[in-house]
C-alpha positions in Angstrom: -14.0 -7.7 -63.2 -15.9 -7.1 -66.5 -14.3 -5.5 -69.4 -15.7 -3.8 -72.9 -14.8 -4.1 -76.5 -16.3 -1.9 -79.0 -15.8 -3.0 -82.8 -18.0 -1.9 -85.6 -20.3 0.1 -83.5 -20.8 -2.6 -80.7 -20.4 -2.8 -77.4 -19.7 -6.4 -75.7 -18.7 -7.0 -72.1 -17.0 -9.8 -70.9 -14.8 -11.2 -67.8 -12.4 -13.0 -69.6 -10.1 -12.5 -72.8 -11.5 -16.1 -73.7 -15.1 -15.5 -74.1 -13.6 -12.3 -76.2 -11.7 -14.7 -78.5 -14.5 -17.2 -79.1 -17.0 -14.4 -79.5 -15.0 -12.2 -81.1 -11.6 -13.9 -82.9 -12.2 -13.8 -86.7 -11.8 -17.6 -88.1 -9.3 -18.9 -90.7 -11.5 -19.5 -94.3 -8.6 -22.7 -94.8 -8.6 -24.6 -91.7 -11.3 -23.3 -89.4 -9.6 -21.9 -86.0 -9.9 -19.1 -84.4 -7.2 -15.8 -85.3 -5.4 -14.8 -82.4 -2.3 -12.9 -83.9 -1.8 -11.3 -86.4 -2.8 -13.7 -88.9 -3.1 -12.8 -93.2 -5.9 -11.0 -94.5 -6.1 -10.9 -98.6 -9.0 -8.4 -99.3 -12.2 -9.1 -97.2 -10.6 -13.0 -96.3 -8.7 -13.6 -92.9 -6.2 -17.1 -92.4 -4.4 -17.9 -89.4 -1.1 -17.7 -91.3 0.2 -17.5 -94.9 0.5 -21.2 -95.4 -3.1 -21.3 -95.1 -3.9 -18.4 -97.3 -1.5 -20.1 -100.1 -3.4 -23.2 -99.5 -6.6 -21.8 -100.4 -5.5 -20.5 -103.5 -4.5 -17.0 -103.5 -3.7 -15.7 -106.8 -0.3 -16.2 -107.5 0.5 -12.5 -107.7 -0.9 -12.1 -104.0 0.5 -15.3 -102.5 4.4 -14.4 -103.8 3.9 -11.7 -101.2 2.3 -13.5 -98.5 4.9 -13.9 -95.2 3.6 -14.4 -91.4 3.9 -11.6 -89.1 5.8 -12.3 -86.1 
């Protein structure tokens, strides 16, 4: 039972949500896994979480306002 995602004009079919995560999961710039939540994203940069992001070094100014989604 195949499904489709289409994301910045592509079209990728796959049977499970896995191969979808691998293939398409954006990846935290700190530590390296793979996004699946909601994550932080400070202008084009994604991290799995705002410890992460402040890790990084986020501009102070940014960072103050940086919480995890639940």
């Amino acid at each position: 039972m195949a499904f489709e995602v289409r994301t910045q004009g592509g079209t990728h079919v796959f049977d499970s949500f896995e191969c979808a995560i691998h293939r398409l999961a954006p990846i935290c710039e700190h530590c390296g896994c793979k996004i699946v939540g909601h994550g932080v994203q400070v202008g084009p940069r994604f991290y799995c979480c705002a410890h992460c992001a402040q890790a990084s070094g986020v501009q102070p100014g940014v960072s103050e306002r940086l919480v995890d989604r639940v």
